[in-house]
N, C-alpha and C positions, 0 to 999 in steps of 0.2 A: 619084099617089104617086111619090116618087122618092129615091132609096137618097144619104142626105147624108152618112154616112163609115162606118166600122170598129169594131169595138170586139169583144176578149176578155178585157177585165178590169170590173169597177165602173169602178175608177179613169177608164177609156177611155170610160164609157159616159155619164159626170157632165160628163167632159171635150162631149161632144157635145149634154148635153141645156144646159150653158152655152155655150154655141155658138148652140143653138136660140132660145135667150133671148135673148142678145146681137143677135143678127139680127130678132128683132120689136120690141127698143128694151123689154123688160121688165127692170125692179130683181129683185130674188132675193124679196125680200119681197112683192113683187105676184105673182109666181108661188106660194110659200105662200100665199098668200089664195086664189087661183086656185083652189091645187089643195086646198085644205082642210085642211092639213097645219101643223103649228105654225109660229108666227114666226123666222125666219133657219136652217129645217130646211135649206134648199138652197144655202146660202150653209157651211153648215157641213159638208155635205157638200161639195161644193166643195173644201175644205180638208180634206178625210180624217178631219175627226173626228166623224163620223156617216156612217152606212150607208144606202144605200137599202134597204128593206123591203119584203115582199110588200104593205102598203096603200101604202104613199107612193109608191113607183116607177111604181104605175098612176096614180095620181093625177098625180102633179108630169109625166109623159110625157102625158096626157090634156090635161092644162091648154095642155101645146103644142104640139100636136097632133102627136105622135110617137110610133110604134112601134117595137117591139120584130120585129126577122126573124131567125130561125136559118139560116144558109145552110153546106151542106156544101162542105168544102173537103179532097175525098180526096188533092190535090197537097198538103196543108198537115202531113197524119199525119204523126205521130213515125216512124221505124223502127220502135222496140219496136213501136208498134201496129198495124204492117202486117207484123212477124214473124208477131204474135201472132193475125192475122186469117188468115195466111196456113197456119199449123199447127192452127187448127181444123177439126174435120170438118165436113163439110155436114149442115145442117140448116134445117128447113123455116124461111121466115121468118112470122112470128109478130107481129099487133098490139103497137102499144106499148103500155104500163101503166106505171101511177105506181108511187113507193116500196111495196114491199111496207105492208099495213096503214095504210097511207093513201086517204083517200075522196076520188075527183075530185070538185070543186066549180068547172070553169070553171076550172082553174088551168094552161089553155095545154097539157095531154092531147088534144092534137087526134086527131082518128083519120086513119089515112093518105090522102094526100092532097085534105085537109079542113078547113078550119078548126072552132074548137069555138065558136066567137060569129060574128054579122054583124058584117062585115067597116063 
């Protein structure tokens, strides 16, 4: 594996997973085939007038063999949120959880440091 660019928006992430495509010589529409996703989904995404979605985004990044990394970047905080860290009281740290009333199903809840599928 090796880390092929950046990304904190969709926009940034579409930008990369065309990037991916471009470099294996795949058309947009052989990657929808790939990834089992309707005809010119990623082409149209692409162009901002369609979203990646919780099915398609694993799929259409699957098909090219690309993942998804969340990497901390404490240098990158806003002020507010390092005020706002810095005026809280201590407290114990605590497992992560999903949205309240919502059930994990595999949905990248990993438990700390772990992943939640084979790698």
């Amino acid at each position: 594996m090796r880390i092929v660019g950046y990304a904190s928006t969709p926009r940034e992430i579409v930008a990369l997973i065309e990037q991916r495509r471009y470099a294996l010589g795949l058309r947009s529409l052989e990657v929808d085939d790939l990834a089992g996703v309707q005809p010119s989904y990623l082409s149209k995404a692409a162009c901002g007038s369609k979203n990646l979605g919780d099915m398609s985004m694993p799929a259409i990044l699957g098909a090219l063999g690309l993942r998804i990394a969340i990497v901390e970047d404490d240098a990158g905080l806003p002020a507010a949120t390092r005020r706002f860290l810095d005026e809280l009281p201590a407290r114990p740290q605590t497992a992560p959880h999903g949205p309240r009333g919502c059930k994990r199903r595999g949905t990248g809840n990993a438990e700390p440091g772990g992943l939640d599928e084979a790698a």
